[in-house]
C-alpha positions as CSV (number, residue, x, y, z in Angstrom):
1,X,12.9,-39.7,39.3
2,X,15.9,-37.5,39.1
3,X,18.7,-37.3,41.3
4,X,21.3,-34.5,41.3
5,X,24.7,-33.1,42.4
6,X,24.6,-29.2,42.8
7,X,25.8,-28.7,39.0
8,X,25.0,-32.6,37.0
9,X,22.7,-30.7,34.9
10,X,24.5,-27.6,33.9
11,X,25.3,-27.6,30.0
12,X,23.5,-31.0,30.1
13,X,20.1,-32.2,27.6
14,X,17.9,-33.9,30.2
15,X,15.3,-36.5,28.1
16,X,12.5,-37.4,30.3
17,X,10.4,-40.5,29.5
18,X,7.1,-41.4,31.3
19,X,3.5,-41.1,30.8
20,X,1.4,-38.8,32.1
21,X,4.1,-36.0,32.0
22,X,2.6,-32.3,32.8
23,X,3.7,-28.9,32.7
24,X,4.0,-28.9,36.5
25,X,6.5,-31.8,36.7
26,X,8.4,-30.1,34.3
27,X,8.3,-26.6,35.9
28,X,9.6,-28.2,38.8
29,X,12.4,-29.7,36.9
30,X,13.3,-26.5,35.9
31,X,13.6,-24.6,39.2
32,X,16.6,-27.6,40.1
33,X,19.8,-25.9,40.7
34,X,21.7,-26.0,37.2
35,X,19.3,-26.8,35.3
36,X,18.1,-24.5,32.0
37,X,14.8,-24.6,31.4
38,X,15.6,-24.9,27.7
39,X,17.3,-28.4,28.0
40,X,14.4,-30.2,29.0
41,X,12.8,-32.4,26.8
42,X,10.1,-35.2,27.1
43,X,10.8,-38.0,25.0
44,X,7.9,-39.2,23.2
45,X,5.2,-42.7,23.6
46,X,5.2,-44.8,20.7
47,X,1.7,-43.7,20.0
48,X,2.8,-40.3,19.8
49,X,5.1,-41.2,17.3
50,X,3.5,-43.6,15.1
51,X,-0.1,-42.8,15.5
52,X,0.8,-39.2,16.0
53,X,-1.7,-39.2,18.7
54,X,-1.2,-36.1,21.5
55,X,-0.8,-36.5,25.4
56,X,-3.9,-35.5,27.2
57,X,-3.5,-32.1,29.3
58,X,-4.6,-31.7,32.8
59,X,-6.1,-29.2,34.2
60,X,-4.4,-27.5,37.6
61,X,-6.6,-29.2,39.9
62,X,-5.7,-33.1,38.6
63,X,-1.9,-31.7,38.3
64,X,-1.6,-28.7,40.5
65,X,-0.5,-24.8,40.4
66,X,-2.7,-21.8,40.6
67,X,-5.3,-20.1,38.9
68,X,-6.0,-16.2,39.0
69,X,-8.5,-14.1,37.6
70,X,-7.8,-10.8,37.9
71,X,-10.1,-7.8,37.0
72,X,-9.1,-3.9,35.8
73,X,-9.5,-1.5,38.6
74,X,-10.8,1.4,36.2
75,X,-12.2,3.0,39.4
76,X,-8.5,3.4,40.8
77,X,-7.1,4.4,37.3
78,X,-9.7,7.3,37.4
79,X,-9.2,8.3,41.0
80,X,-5.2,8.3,40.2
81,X,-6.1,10.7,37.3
82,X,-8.1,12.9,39.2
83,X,-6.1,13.3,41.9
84,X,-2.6,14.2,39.2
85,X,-5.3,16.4,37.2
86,X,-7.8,18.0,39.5
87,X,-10.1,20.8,38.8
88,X,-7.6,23.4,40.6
89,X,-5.0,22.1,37.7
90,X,-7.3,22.4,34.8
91,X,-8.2,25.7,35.5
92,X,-4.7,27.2,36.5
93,X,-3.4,25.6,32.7
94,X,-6.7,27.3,31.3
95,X,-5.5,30.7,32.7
96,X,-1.8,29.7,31.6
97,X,-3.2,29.2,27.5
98,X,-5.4,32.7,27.7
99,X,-2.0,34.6,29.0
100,X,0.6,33.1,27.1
101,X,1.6,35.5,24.0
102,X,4.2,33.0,22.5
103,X,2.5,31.0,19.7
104,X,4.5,27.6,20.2
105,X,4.3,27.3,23.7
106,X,0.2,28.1,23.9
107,X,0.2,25.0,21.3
108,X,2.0,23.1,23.7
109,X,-0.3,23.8,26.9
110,X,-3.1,23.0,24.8
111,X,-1.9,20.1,23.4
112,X,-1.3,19.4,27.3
113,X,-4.9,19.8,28.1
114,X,-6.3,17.7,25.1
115,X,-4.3,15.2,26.2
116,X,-5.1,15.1,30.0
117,X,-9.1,15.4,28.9
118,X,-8.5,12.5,26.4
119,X,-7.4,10.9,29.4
120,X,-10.0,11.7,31.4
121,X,-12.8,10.4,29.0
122,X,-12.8,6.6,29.9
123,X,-14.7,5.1,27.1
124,X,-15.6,1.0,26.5
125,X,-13.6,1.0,23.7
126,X,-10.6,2.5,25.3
127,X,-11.2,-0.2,28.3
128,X,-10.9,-3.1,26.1
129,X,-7.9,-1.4,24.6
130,X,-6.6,-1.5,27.7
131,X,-7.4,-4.9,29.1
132,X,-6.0,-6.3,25.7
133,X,-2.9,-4.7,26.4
134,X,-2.4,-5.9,30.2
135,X,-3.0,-9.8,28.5
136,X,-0.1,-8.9,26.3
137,X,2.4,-7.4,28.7
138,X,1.4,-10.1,31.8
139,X,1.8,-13.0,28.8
140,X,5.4,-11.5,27.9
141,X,6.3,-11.3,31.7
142,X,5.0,-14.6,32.7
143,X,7.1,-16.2,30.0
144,X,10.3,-14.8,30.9
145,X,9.7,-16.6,34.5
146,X,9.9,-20.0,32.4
147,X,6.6,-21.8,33.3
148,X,5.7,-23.6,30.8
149,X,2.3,-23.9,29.4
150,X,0.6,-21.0,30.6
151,X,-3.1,-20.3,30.2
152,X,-3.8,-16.6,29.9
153,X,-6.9,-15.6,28.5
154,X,-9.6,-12.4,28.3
155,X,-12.5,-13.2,30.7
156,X,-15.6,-11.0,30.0
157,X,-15.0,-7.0,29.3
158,X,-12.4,-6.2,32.1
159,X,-10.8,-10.0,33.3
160,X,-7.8,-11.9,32.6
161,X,-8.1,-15.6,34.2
162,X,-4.4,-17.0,34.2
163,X,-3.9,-20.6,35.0
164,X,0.1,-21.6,36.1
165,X,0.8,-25.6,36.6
166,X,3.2,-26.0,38.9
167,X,3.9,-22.7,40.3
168,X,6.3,-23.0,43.6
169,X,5.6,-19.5,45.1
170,X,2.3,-18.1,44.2
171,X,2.8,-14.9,46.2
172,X,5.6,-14.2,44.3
173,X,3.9,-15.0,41.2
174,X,0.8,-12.6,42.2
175,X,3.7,-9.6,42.6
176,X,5.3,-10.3,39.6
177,X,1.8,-10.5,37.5
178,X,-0.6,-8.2,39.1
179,X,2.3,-5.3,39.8
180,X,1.8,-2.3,37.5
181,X,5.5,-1.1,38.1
182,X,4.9,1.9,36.9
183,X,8.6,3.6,37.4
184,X,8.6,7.8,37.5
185,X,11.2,10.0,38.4
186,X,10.2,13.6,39.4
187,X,12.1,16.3,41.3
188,X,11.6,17.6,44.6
189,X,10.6,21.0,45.6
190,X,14.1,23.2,45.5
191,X,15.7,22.7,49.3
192,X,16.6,25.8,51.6
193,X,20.2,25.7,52.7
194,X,20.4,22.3,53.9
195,X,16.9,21.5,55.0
196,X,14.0,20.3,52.8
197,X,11.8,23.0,50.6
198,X,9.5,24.7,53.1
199,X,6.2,22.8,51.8
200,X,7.5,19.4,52.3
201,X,8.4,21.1,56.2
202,X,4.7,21.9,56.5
203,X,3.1,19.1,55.6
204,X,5.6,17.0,57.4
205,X,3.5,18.0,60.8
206,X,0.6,15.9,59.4
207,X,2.7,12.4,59.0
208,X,1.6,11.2,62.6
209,X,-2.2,11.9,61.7
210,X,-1.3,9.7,57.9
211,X,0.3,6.7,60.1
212,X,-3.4,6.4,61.8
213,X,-5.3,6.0,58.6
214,X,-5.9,2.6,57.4
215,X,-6.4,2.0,53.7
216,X,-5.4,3.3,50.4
217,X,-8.3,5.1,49.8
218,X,-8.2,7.0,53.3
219,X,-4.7,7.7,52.3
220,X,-5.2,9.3,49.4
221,X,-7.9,11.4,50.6
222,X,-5.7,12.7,53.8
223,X,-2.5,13.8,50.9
224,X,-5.3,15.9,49.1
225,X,-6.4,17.7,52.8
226,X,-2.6,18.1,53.6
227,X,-2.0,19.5,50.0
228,X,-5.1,22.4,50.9
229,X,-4.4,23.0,54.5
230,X,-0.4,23.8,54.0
231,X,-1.4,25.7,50.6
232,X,0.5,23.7,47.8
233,X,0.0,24.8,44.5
234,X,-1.8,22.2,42.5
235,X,-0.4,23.3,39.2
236,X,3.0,22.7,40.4
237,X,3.5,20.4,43.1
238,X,2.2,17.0,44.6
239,X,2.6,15.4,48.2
240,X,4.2,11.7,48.0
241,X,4.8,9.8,50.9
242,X,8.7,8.4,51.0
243,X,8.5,4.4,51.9
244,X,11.5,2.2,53.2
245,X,12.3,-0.9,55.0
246,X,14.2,-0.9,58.7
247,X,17.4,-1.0,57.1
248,X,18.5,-3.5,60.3
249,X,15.7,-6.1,58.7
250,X,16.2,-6.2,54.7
251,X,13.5,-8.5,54.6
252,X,11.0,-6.4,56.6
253,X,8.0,-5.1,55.2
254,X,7.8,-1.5,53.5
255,X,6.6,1.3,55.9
256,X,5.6,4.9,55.2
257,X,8.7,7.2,56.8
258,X,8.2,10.8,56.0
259,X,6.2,12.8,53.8
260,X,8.1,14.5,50.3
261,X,7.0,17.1,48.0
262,X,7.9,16.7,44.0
263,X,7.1,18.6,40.9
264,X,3.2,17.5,39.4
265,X,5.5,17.3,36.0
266,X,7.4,13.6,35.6
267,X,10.7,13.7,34.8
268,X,11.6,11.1,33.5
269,X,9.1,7.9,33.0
270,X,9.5,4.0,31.8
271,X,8.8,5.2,28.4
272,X,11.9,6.5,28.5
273,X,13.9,3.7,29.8
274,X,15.4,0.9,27.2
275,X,14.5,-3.4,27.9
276,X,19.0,-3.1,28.4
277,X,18.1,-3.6,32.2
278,X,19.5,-5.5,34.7
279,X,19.1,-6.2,38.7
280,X,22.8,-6.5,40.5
281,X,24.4,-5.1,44.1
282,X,26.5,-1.9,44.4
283,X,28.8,-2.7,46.7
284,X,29.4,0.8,47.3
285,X,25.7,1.5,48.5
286,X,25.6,-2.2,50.0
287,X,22.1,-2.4,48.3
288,X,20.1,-4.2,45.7
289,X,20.2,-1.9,42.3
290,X,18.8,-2.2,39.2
291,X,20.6,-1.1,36.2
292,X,19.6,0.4,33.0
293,X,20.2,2.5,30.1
294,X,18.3,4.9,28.9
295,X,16.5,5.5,25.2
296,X,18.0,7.8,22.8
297,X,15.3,10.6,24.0
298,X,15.4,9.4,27.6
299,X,19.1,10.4,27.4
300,X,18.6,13.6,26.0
301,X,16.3,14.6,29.3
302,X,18.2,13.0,31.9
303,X,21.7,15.3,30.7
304,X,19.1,18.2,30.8
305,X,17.5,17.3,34.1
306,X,21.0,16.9,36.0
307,X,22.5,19.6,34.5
308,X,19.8,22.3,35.4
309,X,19.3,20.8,39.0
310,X,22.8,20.2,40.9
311,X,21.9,19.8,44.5
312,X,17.9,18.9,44.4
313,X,16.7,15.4,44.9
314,X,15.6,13.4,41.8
315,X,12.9,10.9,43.5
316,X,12.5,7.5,41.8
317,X,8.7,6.5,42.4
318,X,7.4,2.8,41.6
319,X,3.6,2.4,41.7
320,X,3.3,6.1,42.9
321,X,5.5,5.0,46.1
322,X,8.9,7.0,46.7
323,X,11.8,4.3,47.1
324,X,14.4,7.2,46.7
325,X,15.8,10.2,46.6
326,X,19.1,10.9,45.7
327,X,21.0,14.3,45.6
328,X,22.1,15.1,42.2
329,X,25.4,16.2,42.6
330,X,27.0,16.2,39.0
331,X,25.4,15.9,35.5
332,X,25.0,12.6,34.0
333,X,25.5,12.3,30.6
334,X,26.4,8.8,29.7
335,X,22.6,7.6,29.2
336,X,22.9,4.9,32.4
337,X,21.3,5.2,35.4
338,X,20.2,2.9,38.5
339,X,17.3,2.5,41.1
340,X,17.8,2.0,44.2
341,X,15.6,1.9,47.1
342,X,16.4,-0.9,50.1
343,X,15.4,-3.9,47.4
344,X,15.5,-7.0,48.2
345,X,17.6,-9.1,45.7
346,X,14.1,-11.2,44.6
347,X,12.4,-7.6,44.3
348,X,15.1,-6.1,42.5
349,X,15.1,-8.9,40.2
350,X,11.2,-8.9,39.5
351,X,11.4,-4.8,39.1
352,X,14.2,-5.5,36.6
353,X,12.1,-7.9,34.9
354,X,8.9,-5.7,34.7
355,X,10.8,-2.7,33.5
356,X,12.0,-4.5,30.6
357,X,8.2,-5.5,29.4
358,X,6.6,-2.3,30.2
359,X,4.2,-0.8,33.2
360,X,0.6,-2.3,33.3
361,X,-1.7,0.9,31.6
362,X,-4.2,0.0,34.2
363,X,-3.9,-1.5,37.8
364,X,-5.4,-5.2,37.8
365,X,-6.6,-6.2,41.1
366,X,-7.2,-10.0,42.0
367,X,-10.7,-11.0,41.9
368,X,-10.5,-15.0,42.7
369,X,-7.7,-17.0,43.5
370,X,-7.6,-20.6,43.6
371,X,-4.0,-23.1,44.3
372,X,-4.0,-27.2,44.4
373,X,-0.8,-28.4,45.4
374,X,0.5,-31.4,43.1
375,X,0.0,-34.7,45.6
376,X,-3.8,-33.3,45.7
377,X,-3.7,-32.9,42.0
378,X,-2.5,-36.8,41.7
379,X,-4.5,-38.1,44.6
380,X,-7.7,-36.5,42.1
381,X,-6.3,-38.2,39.3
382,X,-6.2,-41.6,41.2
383,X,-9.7,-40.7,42.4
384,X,-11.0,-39.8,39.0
385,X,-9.8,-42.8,37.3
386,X,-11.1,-45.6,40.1
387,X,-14.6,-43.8,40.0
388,X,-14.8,-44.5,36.1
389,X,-13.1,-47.9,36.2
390,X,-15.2,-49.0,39.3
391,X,-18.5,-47.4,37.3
392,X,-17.3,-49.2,33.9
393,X,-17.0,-52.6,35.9
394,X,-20.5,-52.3,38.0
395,X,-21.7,-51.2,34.6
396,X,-20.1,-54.5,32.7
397,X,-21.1,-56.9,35.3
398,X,-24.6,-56.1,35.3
399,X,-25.4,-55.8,31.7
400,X,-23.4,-59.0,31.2
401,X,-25.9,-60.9,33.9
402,X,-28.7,-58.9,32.6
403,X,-28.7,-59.3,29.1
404,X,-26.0,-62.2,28.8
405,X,-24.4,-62.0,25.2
406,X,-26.3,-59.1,24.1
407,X,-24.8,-57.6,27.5
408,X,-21.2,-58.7,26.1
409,X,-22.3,-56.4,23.2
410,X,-22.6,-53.8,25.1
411,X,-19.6,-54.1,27.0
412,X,-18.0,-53.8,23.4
413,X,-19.7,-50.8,22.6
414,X,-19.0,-49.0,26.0
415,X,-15.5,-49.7,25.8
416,X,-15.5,-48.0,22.1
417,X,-17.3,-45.2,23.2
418,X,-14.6,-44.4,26.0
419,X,-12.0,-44.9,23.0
420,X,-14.1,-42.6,20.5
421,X,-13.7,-40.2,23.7
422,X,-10.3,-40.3,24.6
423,X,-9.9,-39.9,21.0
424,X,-12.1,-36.7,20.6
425,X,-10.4,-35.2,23.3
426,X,-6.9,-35.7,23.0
427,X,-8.0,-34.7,19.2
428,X,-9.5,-31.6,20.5
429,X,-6.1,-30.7,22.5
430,X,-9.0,-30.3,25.5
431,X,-7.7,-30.1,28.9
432,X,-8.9,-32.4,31.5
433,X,-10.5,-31.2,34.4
434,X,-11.8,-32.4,37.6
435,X,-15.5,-32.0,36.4
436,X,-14.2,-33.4,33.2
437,X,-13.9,-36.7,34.8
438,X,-17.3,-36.2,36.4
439,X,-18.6,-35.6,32.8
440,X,-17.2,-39.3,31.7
441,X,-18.2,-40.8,34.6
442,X,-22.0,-40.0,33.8
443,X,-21.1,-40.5,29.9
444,X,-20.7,-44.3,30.9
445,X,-24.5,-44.7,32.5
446,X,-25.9,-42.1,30.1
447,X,-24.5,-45.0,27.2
448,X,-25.1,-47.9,28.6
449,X,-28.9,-46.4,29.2
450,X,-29.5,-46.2,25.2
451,X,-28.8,-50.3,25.1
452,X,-30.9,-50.7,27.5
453,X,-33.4,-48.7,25.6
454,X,-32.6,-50.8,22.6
455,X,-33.3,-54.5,24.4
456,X,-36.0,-53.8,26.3
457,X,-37.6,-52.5,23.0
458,X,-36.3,-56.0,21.1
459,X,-36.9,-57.8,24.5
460,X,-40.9,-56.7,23.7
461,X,-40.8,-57.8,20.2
462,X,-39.3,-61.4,20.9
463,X,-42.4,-61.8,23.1
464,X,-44.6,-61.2,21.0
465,X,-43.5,-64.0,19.1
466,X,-41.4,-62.3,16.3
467,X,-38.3,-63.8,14.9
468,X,-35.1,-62.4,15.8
469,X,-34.8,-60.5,12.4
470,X,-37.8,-58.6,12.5
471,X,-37.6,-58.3,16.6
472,X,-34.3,-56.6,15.9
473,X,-35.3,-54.3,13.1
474,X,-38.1,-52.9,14.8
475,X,-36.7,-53.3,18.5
476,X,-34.6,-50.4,16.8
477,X,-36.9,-48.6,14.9
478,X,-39.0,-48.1,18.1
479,X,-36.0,-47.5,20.5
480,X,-33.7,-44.9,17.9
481,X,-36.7,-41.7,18.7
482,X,-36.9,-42.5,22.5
483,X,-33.2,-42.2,22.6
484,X,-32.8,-39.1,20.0
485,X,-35.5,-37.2,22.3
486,X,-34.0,-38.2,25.6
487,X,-30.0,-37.2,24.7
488,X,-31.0,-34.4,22.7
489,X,-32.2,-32.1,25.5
490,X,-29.0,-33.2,27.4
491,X,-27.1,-32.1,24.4
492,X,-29.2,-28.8,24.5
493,X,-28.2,-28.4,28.0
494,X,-24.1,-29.6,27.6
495,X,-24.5,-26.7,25.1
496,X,-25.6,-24.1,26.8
497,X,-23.3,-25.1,29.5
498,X,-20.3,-24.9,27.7
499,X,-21.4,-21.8,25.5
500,X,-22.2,-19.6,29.5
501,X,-20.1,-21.5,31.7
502,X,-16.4,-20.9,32.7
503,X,-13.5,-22.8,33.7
504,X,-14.6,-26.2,36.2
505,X,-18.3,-25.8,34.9
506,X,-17.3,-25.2,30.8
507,X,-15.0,-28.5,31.0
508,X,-17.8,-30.7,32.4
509,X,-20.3,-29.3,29.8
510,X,-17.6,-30.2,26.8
511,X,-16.8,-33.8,28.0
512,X,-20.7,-34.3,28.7
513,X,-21.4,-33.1,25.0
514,X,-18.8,-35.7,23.7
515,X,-19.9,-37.8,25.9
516,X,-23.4,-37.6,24.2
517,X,-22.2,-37.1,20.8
518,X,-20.1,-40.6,21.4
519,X,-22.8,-42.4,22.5
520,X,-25.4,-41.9,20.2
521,X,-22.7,-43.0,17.6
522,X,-22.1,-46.0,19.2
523,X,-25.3,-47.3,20.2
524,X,-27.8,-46.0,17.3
525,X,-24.7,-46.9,14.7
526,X,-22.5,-49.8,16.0
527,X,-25.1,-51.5,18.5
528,X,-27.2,-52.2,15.6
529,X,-24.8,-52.9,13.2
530,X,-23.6,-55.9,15.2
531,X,-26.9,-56.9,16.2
532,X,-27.8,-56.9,11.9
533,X,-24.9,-58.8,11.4
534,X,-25.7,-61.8,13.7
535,X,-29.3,-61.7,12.8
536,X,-29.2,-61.0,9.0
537,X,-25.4,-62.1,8.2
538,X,-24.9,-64.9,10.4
539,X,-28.8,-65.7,10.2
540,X,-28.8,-66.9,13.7
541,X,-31.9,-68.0,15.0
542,X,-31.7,-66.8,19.1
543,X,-29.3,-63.9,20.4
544,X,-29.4,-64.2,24.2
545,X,-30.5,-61.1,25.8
546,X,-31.9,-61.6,29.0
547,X,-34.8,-63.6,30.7
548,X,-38.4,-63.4,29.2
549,X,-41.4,-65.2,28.1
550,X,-42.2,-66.0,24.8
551,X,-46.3,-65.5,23.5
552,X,-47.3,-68.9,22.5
553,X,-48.5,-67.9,19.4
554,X,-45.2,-67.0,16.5
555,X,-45.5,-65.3,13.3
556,X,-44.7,-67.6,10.9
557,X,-42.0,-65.0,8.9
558,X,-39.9,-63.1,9.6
């Protein structure tokens, strides 16, 4: 347990000793006040150091935090596409490459139209691509958040399951995961006098019909009727919607305020923005900024942009949202730039973040969602650990009273196959779930059925009369097939479990295979190796194993 002034831990190594020491205990370590992540360190069992044995992991339901899976929303990346590159726009650049006399620039419109139908042509391939990229660029941004031991992993064609132990705020790890961020800045139509360009002041009658229509979908739909009905030219321009927050709340929610018009072509993109970015306050806008610098290229547009457009707006969209629009009143030259756009200081800080490690290149939407807080994690734990010590003591007790020394064998052998287990799976770096534990729990009686196999079969030949030697040997022999056939289609089943299964229902499958595996070893292997040992080593004439009547006629050898 650690206890802490506001700053004990700043500058400071902090060794923490303990078993059973998980990545959430440690994440929440991390998030004290003072404390760098980088400082923490677990100091290690004695069996970790001379039998360089590792811990076991849990799984977030036995130590808690959340699991996501989320899935690529190709159908949105296409609609976004569509909608930026419609049929009106194909055909108006067609016309613009058949009229254009000047060699260069008819390269670069169809260069421009190869590119937007590459775009458009949405292959399997290109989706894995994809997906494979989002793992990548989520990884990088969950590990700048500092939780340690992620799981983030490709599920199917188009999923990425992420597992975080010990997450405090999962809606804010949802943002910062799931957010494509894609950052854009484009120019507004040119203004007349002091008022707005005269498209943005025709479609602006239509903002009270928006307001009533619920759903993106809807939404979109309504900006492509406005676009039609007030005439916009496709080619060229494309209605945005301007979003704020009630600038008396800061913490209120985004809402839609008015509709803007900007130029189709982006001005300036996250390509074109450098990682040297930064989230701070401007005390001269009293608002949340984020800083940054722009690439050597990025630079080169930006002097052009706000040199060739004093007095238009230069809108700064995130996720196709405007946040802002600025006047630009002088050129800027220097390669820096900021966002601004009523941030909160967390949002500000998370937009920073994902700026640095690049925009999603398709929006991930989540699919399933599940969060265990850490007292139910340990409360499992406790649970999961009686149910197999209760099950290995009713298991003991009754083989013991049952079978009497050869029941004491048995004990033996249960309690190495548990060890042979722990061993495998520690081994194996395997992560313990929930089901996990079901999986040893069933291992035990699964076992403890093979001896029982094995001394009812030797149990038969004793009375018939046999010695103990040959009772033993083929008490064995008989029992070893029966066992084989009945674990066997288990294993078959633990296997196809594990090979079709995900996450709860995979971990069960593996600990039951082990499970299998483990027992088979102990019973077919060290069972009888002890039982050959008293009966052919030690050449004892009785082994106690249970109750039973003896044929009065006896081979005479064994």
């Amino acid at each position: 347990k650690l206890v802490s002034s506001e700053n004990k831990f700043q500058e400071k190594e902090i060794v923490i000793r303990g078993r059973g020491i998980q990545a959430a205990f440690l994440n929440e370590i991390s998030r004290l006040k003072g404390v760098d992540p980088n400082n923490i360190h677990v100091d290690k069992l004695w069996v970790e150091k001379k039998l360089k044995a590792n811990p076991f992991k849990f799984g977030l339901d036995l130590q808690g935090g959340m699991n996501l899976v989320l899935e690529a929303d190709f159908d949105k990346m296409m609609q976004q596409l569509k909608n930026a590159y419609d049929e009106e726009y194909l055909k108006k650049l067609d016309e613009k490459i058949k009229a254009e006399k000047n060699s260069d620039k008819k390269k670069g419109h169809e260069y421009e139209k190869e590119r937007i139908l590459d775009m458009l042509n949405l292959t399997e391939e290109k989706k894995r691509k994809y997906v494979a990229q989002a793992l990548e660029i989520i990884r990088s941004r969950i590990d700048k958040t500092g939780v340690s031991e992620p799981l983030i992993r490709i599920q199917g064609n188009d999923k990425i399951e992420i597992s975080l132990p010990g997450v405090a705020s999962p809606e804010h790890a949802k943002k910062i995961i799931s957010s494509t961020a894609k950052v854009e800045y484009r120019l507004a139509e040119p203004p007349e006098g002091n008022a707005p360009g005269p498209y943005t002041r025709k479609a602006q009658a239509y903002f009270p019909e928006y307001l009533k229509k619920r759903g993106e979908a809807q939404r979109e739909a309504f900006l492509r009727e406005v676009e039609k009905k007030i005439g916009l030219p496709r080619d060229k321009y494309q209605l945005f919607v301007y979003w704020e927050r009630d600038p008396k709340d800061p913490k209120s929610k985004l809402k839609p305020k008015r509709f803007i018009v900007l130029e189709k072509k982006v001005a300036l993109s996250g390509d074109d923005i450098s990682p040297n970015t930064y989230a701070g306050f401007d005390p001269n806008t009293m608002q949340n900024t984020v800083y940054f610098h722009l690439t050597a290229e990025g630079t080169k547009k930006f002097a052009e942009i706000t040199t060739k457009n004093k007095g238009r707006q230069l809108a700064i969209l995130i996720d196709g949202k405007v946040r802002s629009a600025p006047n630009i009143n002088e050129p800027i030259l220097g390669g820096s730039a900021q966002i601004s756009g009523s941030f909160t200081p967390q949002e500000a800080e998370d937009l920073a973040l994902i700026i640095k490690e690049g925009a999603l290149p398709v929006p991930m939407k989540i699919v399933e969602e599940r969060s265990v807080g850490p007292t139910l994690g340990q409360e499992s734990i406790e649970k999961g650990v009686n149910a197999i010590l209760t099950g290995f003591m009713l298991v003991i007790a009754f083989m013991i009273l049952y079978y009497h020394v050869a029941g004491l064998v048995a004990t033996i052998v249960l309690f190495l196959n548990l060890l042979f287990m722990a061993a495998l799976l520690a081994w194996m770096d395997f992560t313990i779930t929930l089901p996990g534990l079901a999986g040893v729990v069933l291992t035990v009686g699964m076992a403890v059925d093979a001896n029982v196999l094995i001394y009812e079969r030797i149990r038969e030949e004793l009375k018939k009369g046999k010695r103990i030697k040959m009772a033993v040997a083929q008490g064995f022999d008989r029992a070893t097939w029966t066992i084989l056939d009945a674990n066997i289609t288990t294993l078959i089943a633990a296997i196809v479990l594990s090979k079709f299964g995900v996450g709860p229902i995979k971990g069960f499958a593996v600990t039951l295979f082990i499970g299998i595996v483990s027992s088979l070893f102990t019973s077919l292997y060290i069972t009888k190796t002890i039982f050959y040992w008293m009966a052919f080593d030690l050449n004892v004439s009785h082994i106690p194993i249970g109750f039973y009547k003896k044929a009065k006629v006896q081979e005479a050898s064994a």
